[in-house]
C-alpha positions in Angstrom: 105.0 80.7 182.3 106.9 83.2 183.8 105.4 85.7 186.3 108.5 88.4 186.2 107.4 89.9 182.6 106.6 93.6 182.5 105.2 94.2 179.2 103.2 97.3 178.8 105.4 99.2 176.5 108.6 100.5 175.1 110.1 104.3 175.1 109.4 106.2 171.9 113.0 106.5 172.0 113.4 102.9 171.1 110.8 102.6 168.9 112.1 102.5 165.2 111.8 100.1 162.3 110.8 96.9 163.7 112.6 94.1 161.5 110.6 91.7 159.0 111.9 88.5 160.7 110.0 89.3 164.3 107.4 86.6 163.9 110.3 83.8 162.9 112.0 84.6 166.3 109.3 84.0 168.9 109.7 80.5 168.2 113.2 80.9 169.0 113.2 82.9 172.2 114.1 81.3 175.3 112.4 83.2 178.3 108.7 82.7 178.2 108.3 86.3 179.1 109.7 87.7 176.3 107.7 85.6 174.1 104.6 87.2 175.9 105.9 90.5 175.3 106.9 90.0 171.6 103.3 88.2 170.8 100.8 90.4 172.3 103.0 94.5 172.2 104.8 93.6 169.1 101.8 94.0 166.6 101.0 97.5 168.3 104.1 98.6 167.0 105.2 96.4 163.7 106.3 99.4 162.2 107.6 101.5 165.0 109.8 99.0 166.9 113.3 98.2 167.2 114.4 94.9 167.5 117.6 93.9 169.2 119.0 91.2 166.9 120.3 89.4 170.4 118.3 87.9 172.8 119.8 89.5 175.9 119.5 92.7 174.3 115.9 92.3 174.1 115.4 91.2 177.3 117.3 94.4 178.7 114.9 96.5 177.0 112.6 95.3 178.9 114.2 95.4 182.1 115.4 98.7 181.7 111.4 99.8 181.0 110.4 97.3 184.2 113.1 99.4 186.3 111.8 102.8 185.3 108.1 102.1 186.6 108.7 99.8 189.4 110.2 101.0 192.7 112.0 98.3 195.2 111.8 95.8 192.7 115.0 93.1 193.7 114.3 90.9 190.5 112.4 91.1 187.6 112.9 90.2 183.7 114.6 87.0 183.5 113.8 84.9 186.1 110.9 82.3 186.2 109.7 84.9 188.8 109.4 88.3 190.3 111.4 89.4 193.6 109.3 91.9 195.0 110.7 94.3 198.1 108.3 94.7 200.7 109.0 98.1 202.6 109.7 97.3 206.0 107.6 97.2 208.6 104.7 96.6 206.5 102.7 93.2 205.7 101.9 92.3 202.3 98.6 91.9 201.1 97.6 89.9 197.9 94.1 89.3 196.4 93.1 88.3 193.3 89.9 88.0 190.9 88.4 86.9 187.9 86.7 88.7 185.5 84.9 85.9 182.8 83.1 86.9 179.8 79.7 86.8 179.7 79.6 86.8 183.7 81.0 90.0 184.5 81.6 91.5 180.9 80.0 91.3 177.7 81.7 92.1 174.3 78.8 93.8 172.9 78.3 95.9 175.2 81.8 96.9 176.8 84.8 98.3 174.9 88.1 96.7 175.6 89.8 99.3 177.3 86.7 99.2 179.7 87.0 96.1 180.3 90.9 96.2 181.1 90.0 99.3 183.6 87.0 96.8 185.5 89.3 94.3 185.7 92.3 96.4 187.6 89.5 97.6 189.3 88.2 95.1 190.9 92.0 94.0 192.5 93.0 97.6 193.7 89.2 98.2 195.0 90.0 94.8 197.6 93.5 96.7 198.2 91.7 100.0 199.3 89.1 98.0 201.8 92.5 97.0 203.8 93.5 100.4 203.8 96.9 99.6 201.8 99.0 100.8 199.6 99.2 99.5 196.0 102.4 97.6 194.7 102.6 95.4 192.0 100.2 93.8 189.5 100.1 90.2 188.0 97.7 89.7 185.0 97.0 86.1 183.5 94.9 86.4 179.9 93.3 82.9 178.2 92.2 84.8 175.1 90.0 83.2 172.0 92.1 81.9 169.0 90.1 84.6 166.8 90.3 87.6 169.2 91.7 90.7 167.2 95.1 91.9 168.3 93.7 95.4 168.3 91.0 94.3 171.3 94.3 92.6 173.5 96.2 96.3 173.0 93.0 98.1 173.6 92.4 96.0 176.8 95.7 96.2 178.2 95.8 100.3 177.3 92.5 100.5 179.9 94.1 98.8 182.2 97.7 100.1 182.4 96.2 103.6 182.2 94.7 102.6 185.6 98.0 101.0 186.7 99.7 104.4 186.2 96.8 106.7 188.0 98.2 104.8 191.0 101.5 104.1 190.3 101.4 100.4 190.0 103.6 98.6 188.0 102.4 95.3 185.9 105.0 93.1 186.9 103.9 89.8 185.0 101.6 87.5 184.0 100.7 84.6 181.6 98.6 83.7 178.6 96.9 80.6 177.4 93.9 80.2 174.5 90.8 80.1 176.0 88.6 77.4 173.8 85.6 79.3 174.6 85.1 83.6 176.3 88.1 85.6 177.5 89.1 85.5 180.7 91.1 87.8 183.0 92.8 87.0 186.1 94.4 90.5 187.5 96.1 89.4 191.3 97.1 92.4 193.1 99.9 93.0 195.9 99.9 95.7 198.1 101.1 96.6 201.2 100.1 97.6 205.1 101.9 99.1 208.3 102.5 95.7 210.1 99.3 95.0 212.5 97.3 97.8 210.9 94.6 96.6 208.8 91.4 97.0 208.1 89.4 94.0 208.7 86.2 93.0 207.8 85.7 91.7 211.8 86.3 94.7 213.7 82.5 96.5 214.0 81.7 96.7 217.6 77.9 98.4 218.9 77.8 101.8 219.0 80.1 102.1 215.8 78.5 104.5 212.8 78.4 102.8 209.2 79.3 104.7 206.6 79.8 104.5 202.4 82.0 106.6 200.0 80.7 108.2 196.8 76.9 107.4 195.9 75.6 103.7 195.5 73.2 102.2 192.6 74.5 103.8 189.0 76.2 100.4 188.1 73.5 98.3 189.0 71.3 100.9 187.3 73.5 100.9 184.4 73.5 97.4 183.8 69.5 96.7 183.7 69.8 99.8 180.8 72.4 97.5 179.0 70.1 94.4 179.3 67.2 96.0 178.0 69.2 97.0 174.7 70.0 99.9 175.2 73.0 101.4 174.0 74.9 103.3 176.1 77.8 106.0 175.8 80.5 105.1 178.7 80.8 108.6 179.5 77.5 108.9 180.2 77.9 106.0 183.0 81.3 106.2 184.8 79.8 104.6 187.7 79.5 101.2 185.8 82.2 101.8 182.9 84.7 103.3 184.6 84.9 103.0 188.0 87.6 104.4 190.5 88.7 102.1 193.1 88.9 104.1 196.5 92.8 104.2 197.2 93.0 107.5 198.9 90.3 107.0 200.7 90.8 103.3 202.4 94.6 104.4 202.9 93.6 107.9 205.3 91.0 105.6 206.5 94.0 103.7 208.0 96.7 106.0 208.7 94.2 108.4 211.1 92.6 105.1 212.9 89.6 105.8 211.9 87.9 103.1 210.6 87.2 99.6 212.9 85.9 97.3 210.1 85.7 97.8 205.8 84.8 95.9 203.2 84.7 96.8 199.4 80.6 97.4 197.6 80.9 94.8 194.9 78.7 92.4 196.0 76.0 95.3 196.9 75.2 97.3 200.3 73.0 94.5 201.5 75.2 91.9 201.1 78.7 93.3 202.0 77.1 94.9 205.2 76.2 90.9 206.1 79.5 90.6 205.7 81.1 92.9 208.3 78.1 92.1 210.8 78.8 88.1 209.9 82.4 88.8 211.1 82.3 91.4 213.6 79.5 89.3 215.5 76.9 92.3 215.3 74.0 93.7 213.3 73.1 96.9 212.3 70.1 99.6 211.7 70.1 101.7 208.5 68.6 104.4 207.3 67.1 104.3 204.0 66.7 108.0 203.8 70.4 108.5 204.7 71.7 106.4 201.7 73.8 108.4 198.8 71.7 107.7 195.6 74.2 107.9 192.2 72.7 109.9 189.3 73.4 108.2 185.7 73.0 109.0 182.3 72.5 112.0 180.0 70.8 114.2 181.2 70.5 113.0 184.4 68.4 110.5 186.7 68.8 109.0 190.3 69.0 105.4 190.2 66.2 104.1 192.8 67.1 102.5 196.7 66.7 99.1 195.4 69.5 99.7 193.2 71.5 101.2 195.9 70.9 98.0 198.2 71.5 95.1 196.0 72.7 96.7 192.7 76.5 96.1 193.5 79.7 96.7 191.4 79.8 100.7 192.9 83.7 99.6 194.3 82.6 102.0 196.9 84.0 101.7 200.3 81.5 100.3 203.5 83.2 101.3 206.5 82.2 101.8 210.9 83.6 103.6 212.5 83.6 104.5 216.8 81.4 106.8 218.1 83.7 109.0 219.2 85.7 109.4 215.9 85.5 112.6 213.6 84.8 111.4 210.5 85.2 114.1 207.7 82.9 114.9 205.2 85.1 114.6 202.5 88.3 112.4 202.0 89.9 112.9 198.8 87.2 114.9 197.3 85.5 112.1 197.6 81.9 112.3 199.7 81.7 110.4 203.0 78.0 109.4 204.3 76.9 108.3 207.2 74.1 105.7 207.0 73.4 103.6 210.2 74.8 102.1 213.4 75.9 99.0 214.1 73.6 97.2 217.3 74.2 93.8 219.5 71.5 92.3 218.3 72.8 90.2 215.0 69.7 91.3 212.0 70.6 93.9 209.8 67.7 96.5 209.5 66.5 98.7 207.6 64.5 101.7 208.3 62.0 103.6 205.8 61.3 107.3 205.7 58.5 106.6 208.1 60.3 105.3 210.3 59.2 101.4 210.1 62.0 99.1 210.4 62.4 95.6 208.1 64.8 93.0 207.9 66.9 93.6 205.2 68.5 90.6 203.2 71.3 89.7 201.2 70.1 90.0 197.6 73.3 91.5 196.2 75.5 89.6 193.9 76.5 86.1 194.8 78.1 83.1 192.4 76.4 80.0 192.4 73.4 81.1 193.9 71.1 79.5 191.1 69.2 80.5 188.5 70.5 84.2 188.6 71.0 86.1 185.4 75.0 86.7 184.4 76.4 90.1 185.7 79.0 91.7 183.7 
């Protein structure tokens, strides 16, 4: 399957009277991607469409939409892949992620567009942790023979409308039928200044630990929704629709400020293992000190445990040295200050009173056993 399609959607300008004989001509068309586009978009607009009654016409359609959202791109539509111009001086960075139904979605209880949104998410929130810059996105879909078309147009409407909030272009992808759930591969490329990022290994005693935003409301969220309880997404941005922290990660980077960073998907107690497992450290935080998220309608704040192990807040985890000026604010968005990182290698954790305990890694983690499914 091709991985140089771009097929979000077409201008209104082209979008007239979309001819009766579509569905015959899949079969016939030669480029994989344009079969992806034509069996997925067309529907949306049967009767709002043009068709080009030529192949090549088609296809330049689609590059010409490609070209208008993509900067730097060498080659797209066409080719059994994408040529993708890396601005010099910079590295590329690439990550990818699943999101599986039933594991970190559920039908039921998330809409489609939500669930396209999570899944960009979750790609772009590993870009920010680096401190880059966004580029291109790659999306691979194995969908269930009896899925609506509606819920494919729906999903891919959440998650281009995230695309565009950071100007990220879709640059491909592949389909297959799933026999059982969806599932959703989004991979991610972004970009760095050459030798400058952020790495999970950097922490050195002496550094201050700090988080973005306010930790706990998806966790929170998400024992609401498995106690039946029917939720209104607007009511719950934290879980529903949560903003990876781009801005952030990329000032981050550009001042110097930040030694070692990691993504909050897993949860504060486990991804702070993670930078103390690589940097060779530990740490002391305060519980007191931790940014509690409020949820719901009218609202509550979500309780510490939550904040610890609750994970999927896409927040950023950061240290930073001593003798760096962290603001308060980056991007509008709040900047904490929760602990210190020590030489000796146990992560603590301090209660108001003072009394320090070994905190553990009880956060998210596959294959761990008999742990419940976390969409």
């Amino acid at each position: 399957m091709s991985r140089s399609a771009n097929w979000p959607f077409l201008d209104d300008s082209r979008r007239a009277g979309l001819s009766q004989n579509l569905d015959r001509q899949v079969g016939s068309l030669r480029f994989p991607a344009v079969r992806l586009l034509t069996l997925y978009i067309s529907p949306l607009f049967r009767s709002r469409c043009q068709l080009p009654q030529a192949e090549k016409q088609l296809i330049a359609i689609i590059r010409a939409r490609a070209a208008s959202k993509r900067r730097g791109i060498s080659t797209g539509i066409g080719d059994d892949c994408a040529i993708l111009q890396i601005p010099t001086g910079h590295q590329t960075l690439v990550t990818t992620d699943f999101s599986l139904e039933k594991v970190h979605f559920r039908r039921e209880w998330h809409p489609a567009e939500v669930i396209g949104h999570r899944c960009l998410t979750r790609g772009l929130s590993d870009i920010a942790a680096m401190g880059g810059t966004p580029i291109d996105a790659f999306l691979s879909l194995a969908l269930p023979p009896n899925l609506p078309q509606s819920w494919v147009n729906q999903f891919l409407g959440g998650l281009l409308k995230l695309a565009d909030r950071f100007h990220l272009t879709l640059a491909g992808g592949d389909t297959g039928q799933s026999p059982g759930g969806v599932l959703a591969d989004i991979v991610v490329l972004g970009s760095v200044p050459k030798g400058d990022a952020i790495h999970r290994s950097g922490a050195r005693p002496g550094d201050r630990v700090y988080v973005t935003g306010a930790l706990g409301g998806a966790g929170a969220t998400l024992k609401l929704l498995f106690s039946g309880k029917k939720l209104r997404p607007a009511d719950f941005p934290s879980h529903f629709h949560p903003i990876p922290r781009i801005e952030v990660g990329r000032f981050l980077q550009e001042k110097g400020l930040a030694s070692a960073m990691i993504d909050l998907s897993d949860g504060l107690s486990t991804d702070l293992g993670h930078i103390c497992d690589e940097s060779g450290a530990g740490a002391t935080i305060q519980a007191a000190a931790i940014p509690l998220a409020s949820i719901g309608k009218p609202t509550s704040t979500v309780g510490l445990e939550f904040a610890l192990n609750g994970g999927d807040d896409y927040e950023l985890l950061f240290t930073a040295h001593r003798a760096k000026r962290v603001p308060a604010r980056i991007a509008g968005i709040p900047i904490t200050k929760i602990g210190e990182i020590t030489r000796d290698k146990q992560v603590l954790l301090v209660n108001e009173n003072g009394v320090a305990s070994k905190l553990k890694p009880r956060g998210w983690e596959h294959f761990k056993g008999a742990e419940p499914s976390r969409p």
